[in-house]
C-alpha positions in Angstrom: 11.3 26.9 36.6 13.7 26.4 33.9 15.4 22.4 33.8 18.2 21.6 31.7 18.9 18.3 30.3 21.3 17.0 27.6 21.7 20.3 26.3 18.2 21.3 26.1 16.6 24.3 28.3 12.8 24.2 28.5 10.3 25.7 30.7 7.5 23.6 31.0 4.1 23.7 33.3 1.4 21.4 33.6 -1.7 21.4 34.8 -5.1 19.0 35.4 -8.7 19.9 36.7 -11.8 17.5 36.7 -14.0 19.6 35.2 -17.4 20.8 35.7 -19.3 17.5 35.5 -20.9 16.6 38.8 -20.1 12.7 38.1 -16.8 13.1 37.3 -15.1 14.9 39.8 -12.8 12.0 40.6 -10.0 13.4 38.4 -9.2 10.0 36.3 -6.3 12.2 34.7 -2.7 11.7 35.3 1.1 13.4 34.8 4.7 13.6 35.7 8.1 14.9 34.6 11.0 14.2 35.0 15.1 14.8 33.7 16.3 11.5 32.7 19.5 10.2 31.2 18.0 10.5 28.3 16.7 14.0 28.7 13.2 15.3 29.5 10.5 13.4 30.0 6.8 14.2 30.0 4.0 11.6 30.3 0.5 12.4 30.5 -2.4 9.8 30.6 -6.1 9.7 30.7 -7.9 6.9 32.9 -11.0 4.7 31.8 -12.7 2.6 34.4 -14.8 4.2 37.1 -14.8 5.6 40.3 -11.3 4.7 41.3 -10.2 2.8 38.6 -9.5 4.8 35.7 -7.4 6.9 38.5 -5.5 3.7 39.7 -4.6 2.9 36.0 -3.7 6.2 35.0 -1.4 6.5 37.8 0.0 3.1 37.8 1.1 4.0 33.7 2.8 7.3 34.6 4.8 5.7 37.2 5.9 2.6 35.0 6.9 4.9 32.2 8.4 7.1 34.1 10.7 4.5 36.3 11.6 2.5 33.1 13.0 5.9 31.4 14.6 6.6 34.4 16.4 3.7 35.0 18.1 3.9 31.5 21.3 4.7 30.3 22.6 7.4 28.8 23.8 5.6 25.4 20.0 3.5 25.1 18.5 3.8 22.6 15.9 6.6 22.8 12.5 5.2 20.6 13.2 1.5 22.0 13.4 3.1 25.6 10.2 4.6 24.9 8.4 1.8 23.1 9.1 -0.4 26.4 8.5 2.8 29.1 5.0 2.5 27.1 4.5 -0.9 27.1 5.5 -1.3 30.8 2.6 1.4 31.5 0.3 -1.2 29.4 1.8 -4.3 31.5 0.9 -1.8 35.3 -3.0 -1.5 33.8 -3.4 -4.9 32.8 -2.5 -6.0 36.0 -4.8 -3.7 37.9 -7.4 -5.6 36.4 -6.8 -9.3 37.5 -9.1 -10.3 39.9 -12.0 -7.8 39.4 -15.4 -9.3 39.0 -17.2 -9.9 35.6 -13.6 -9.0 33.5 -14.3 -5.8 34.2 -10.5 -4.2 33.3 -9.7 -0.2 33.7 -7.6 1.7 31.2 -6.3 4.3 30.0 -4.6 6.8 27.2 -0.8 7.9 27.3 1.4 10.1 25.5 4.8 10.2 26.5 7.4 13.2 25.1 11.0 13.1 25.3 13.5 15.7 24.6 16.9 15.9 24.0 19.5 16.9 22.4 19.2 15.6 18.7 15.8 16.7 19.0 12.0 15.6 19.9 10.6 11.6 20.3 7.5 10.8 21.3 5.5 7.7 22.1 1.7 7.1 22.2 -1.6 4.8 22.6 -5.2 6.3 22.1 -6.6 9.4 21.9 -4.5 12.0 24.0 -1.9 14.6 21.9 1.0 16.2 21.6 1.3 19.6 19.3 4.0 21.6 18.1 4.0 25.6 18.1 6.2 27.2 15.8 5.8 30.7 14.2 1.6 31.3 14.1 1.5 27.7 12.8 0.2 24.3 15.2 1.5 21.1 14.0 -0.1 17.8 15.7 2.3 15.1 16.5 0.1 12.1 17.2 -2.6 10.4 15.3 -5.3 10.0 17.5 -6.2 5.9 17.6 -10.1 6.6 17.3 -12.9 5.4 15.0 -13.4 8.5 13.7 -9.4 8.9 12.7 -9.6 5.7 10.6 -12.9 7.3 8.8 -10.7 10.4 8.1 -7.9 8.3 6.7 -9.9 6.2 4.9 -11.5 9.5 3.6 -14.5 9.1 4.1 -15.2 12.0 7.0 -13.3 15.4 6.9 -11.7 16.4 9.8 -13.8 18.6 10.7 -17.1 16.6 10.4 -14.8 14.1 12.7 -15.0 16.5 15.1 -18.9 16.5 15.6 -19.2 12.8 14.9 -21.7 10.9 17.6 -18.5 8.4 18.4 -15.6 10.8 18.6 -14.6 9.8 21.7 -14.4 5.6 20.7 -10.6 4.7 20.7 -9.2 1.9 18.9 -6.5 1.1 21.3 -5.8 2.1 25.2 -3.4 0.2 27.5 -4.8 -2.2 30.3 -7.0 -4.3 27.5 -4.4 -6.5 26.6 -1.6 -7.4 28.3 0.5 -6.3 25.6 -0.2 -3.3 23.4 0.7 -1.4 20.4 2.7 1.9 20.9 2.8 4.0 18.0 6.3 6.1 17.5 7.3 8.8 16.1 10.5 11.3 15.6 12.9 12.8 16.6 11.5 16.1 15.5 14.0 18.9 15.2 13.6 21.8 17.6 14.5 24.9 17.7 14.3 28.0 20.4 11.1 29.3 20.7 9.1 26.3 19.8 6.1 25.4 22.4 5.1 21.4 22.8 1.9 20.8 24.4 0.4 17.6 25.5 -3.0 17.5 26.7 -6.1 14.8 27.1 -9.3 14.8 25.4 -11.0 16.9 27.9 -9.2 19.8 26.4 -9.4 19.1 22.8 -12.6 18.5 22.9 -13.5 22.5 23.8 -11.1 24.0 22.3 -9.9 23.6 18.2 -7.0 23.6 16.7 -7.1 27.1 15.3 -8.3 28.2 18.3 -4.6 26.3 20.3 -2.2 28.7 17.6 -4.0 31.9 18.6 -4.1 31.1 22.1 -0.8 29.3 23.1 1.7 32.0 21.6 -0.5 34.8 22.8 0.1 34.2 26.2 3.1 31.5 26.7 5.3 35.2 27.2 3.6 35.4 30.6 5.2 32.4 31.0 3.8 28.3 30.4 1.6 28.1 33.6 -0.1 31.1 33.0 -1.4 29.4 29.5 -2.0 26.6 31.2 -4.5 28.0 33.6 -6.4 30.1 30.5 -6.3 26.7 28.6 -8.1 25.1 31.5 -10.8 27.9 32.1 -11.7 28.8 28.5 -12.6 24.4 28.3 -14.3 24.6 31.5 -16.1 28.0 30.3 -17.4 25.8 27.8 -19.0 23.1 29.9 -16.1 21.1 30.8 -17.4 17.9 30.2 -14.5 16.0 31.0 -11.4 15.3 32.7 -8.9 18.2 31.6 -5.1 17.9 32.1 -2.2 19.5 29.9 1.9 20.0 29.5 3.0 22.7 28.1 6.4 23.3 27.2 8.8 26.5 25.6 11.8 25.6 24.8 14.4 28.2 25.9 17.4 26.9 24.2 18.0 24.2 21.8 21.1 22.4 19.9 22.2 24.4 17.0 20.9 22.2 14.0 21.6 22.7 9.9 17.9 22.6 9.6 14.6 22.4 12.2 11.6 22.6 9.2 8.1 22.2 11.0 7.1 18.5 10.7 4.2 18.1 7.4 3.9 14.5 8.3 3.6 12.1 10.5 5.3 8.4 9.6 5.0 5.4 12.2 5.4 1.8 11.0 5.1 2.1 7.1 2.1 4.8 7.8 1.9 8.6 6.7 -0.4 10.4 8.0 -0.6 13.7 5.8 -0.7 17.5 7.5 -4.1 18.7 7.5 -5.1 22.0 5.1 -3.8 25.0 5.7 -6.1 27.2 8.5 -8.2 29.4 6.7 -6.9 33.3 7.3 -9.0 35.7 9.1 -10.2 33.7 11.5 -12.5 35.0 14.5 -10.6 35.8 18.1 -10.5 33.6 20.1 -12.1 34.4 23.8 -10.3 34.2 26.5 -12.1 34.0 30.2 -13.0 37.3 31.3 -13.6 38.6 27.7 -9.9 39.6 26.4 -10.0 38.4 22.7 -7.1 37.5 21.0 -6.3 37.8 17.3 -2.7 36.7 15.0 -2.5 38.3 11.8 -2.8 35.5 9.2 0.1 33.0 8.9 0.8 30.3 6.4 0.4 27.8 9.8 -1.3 24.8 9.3 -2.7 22.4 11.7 -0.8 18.8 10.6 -1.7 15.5 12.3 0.1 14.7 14.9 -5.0 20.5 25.1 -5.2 22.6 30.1 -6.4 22.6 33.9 -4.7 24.3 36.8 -0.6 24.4 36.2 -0.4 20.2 36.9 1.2 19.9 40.6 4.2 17.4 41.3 5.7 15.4 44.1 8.2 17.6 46.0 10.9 15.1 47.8 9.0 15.2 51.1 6.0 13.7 49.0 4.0 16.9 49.6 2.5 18.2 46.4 3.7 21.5 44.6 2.9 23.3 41.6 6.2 23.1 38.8 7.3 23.9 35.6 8.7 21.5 33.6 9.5 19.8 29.8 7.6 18.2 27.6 5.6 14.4 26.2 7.0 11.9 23.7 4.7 9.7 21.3 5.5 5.8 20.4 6.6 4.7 17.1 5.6 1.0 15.9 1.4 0.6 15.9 0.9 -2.8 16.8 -2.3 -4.3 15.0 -4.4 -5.7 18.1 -8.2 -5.4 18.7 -10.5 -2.6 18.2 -10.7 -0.7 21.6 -13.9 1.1 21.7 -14.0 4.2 24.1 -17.4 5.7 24.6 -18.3 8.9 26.5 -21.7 9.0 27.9 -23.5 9.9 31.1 -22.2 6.7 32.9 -18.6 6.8 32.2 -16.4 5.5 29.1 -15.8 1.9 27.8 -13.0 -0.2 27.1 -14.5 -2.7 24.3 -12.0 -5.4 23.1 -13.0 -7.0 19.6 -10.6 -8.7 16.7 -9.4 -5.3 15.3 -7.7 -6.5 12.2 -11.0 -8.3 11.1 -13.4 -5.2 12.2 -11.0 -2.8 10.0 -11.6 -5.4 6.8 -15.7 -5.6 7.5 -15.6 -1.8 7.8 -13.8 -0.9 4.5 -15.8 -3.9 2.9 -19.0 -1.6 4.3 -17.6 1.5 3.0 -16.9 0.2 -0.4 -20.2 -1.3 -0.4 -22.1 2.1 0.5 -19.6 4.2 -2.0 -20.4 1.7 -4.7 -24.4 1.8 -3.8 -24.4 5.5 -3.9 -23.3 5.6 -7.7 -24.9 2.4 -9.3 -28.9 2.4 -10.1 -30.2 -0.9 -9.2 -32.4 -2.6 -11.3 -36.0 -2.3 -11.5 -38.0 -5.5 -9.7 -41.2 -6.9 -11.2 -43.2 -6.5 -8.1 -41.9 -3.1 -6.7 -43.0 -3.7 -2.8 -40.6 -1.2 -1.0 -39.2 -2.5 2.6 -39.4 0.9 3.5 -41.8 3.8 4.1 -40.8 7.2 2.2 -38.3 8.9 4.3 -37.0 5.9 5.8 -32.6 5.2 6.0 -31.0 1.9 6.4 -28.3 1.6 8.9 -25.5 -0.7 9.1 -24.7 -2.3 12.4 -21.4 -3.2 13.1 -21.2 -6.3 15.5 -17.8 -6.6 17.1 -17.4 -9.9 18.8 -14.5 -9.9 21.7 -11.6 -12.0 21.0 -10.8 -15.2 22.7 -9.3 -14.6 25.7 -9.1 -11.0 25.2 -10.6 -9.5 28.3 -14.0 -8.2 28.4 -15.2 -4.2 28.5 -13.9 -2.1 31.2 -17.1 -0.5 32.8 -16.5 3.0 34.4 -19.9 3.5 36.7 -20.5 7.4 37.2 -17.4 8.2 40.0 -18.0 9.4 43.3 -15.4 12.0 45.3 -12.4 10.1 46.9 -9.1 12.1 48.6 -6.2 10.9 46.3 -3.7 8.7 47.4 -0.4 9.6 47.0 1.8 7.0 45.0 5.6 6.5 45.4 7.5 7.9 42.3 10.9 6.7 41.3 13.8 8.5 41.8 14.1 12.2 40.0 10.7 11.9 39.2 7.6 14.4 39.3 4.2 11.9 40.7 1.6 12.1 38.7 -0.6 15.1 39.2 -4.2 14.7 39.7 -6.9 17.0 39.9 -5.6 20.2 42.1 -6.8 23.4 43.6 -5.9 25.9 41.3 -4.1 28.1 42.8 -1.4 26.2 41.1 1.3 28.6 40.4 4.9 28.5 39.4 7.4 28.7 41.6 
């Protein structure tokens, strides 16, 4: 279904499935849409906690950010409305946690996009994206708030070797683990017609690449965005779905005239650029779709920059029951706020919320780095009495202690989830519910 808001026309679709793993077939996974005042508004979050919990949280955050954007006006200002639609998500998870046993506290991801007419704003916390489509190029709008992203920036891991790192999935910062967080902004982007925005959670990127997004997406968004969101979804689960899987995809129809719309080649939040990554290399392989159709763009000058899909995400219809939708598009946060190091961790037991002193964490780990760098390039001096601490063969590891903060609450356990029916939640006003995990014989209407 096409939507209009402040000018803009989009189709949008999203979509969310749990995945293949047994122990995660709660769907911890959240979404909504909906045409505010101040245009349209996509959030999408991914829950941390356990069996219900990292599904209470990511629902609770939808809803807040969804009701706080909703209940602005149409002369607010757009990146402050998002920065506190965010925030009151953060304030919704903390709260969940109060009272549980052993501090014990759920959380969860969000990325929130918000269209309109001068353009693209979007607001985000941890490690869940939104990318930009625009002529055989993928552009990536968020800066993922991981361990392995501040090893990138710091230079010392390529992206690509970020990718396969053991801790890819630790986050630096989620809302629910303080009772206020840090929401990183950025925008407005310009837009244009023909531009696709897709949000997505972990669970997606995490099967499929980058280069494998710009064949795929423009491929098949002419069949319309639900259609690519159900390939999205079965090509990750094809390939083990592992995890939670939940994505927004949006085309954008028609768009404000504007001098100039050049594809974003970097990202700037609070004094921070965050540079576009190479050029993707030409000639790469098809990508498979399921059933064995392959897919292959001539090569383009796209690059991915730093800035993922289940069954086409269902929403609330009026009479609360749920129906599949097309709809716009997720917004990212601008200011990062510097608070503790948030340490999510995928195993076969569920993720973990870690809180630690961030700030002083970042300084021990670039003292470490420097340490190792210098190390590796200065021969140290012979001893007297060579007695060598360790056999041939033999590496030395540093171990990084994180100790929590005072006061800061303790890690957010998620024990290996167990099926539950989903409740529904009451959404605001002109609001899509969250979508949760779905049959998928989501289609669009």
């Amino acid at each position: 279904m096409r939507r209009t808001a402040r000018g803009v026309v989009i189709d949008f679709a999203e979509l969310s499935d749990p995945g293949r793993d047994p122990s995660k077939q709660v769907n911890e996974d959240s979404s909504a849409y909906a045409e505010t005042p101040l245009g349209h508004l996509a959030v999408l979050c991914d829950g941390m906690g356990g069996h219900l919990s990292g599904q209470d949280a990511s629902r609770a955050a939808v809803h807040a950010a969804v009701a706080c954007v909703a209940s602005a006006t149409a002369d607010s200002d757009i990146h402050a409305t998002l920065r506190a639609a965010v925030q009151a998500a953060g304030h919704a998870v903390f709260a969940l946690g109060e009272g549980l046993p052993g501090g014990a506290r759920p959380g969860s991801t969000c990325v929130a996009a918000l269209i309109h007419e001068s353009g693209l704003s979007i607001a985000h916390v941890g490690d869940s994206r939104c990318y930009l489509l625009r002529d055989g190029s993928i552009t990536r709008l968020t800066r993922d708030h991981s361990v392995v992203q501040e090893l990138v920036d710091a230079g010392v891991l390529t992206p690509q070797a970020a990718a396969q790192h053991p801790d890819a999935n630790q986050i630096t910062r989620a809302l629910g683990t303080h009772r206020e967080v840090e929401v990183e902004l950025g925008g407005p982007f310009s837009l244009r017609s023909g531009d696709a925005l897709l949000l997505c959670s972990d669970g997606l990127t995490d099967m499929v690449t980058d280069a494998e997004l710009r064949q795929l997406v423009p491929a098949s968004i002419a069949s319309g965005p639900a259609v690519t969101c159900q390939q999205l979804i079965d090509l990750a689960n094809e390939r083990g779905g592992h995890d939670n899987i939940s994505v927004q995809l949006i085309e954008v129809i028609e768009a404000p005239q504007h001098q100039h719309a050049p594809l974003p080649t970097r990202f700037e939040a609070a004094g921070a650029t965050l540079h576009a990554e190479p050029a993707l290399p030409h000639g790469e392989p098809p990508a498979t779709l399921p059933g064995g159709a392959t897919v292959e763009l001539p090569p383009t000058v796209g690059a991915t920059q730093l800035l993922e899909p289940p069954d086409v995400a269902p929403t609330l219809a009026d009479d609360g029951v749920p129906r599949t939708e097309r709809a716009p598009i997720t917004l990212v946060d601008d200011e990062p706020q510097r608070p503790s190091l948030l340490l999510r961790r995928a195993s076969g037991a569920g993720r973990h919320v870690v809180a630690a002193s961030g700030g002083l964490a970042l300084l021990i780990l670039l003292a470490i780095i420097g340490w190792w760098l210098l190390g590796s390039h200065t021969k140290p001096p012979p001893t007297p009495a060579p007695e060598p601490l360790l056999a041939p063969g033999a590496s030395q590891k540093q171990v990084l202690e994180l100790a929590p903060q005072e006061g800061d609450a303790g890690p957010a356990a998620r024990p290996e989830p167990s099926q539950h029916p989903s409740a529904t939640v009451p959404a605001p006003p002109d609001a899509a519910a969250p979508s949760d995990a779905m049959a998928p014989d989501a289609t669009s209407p």
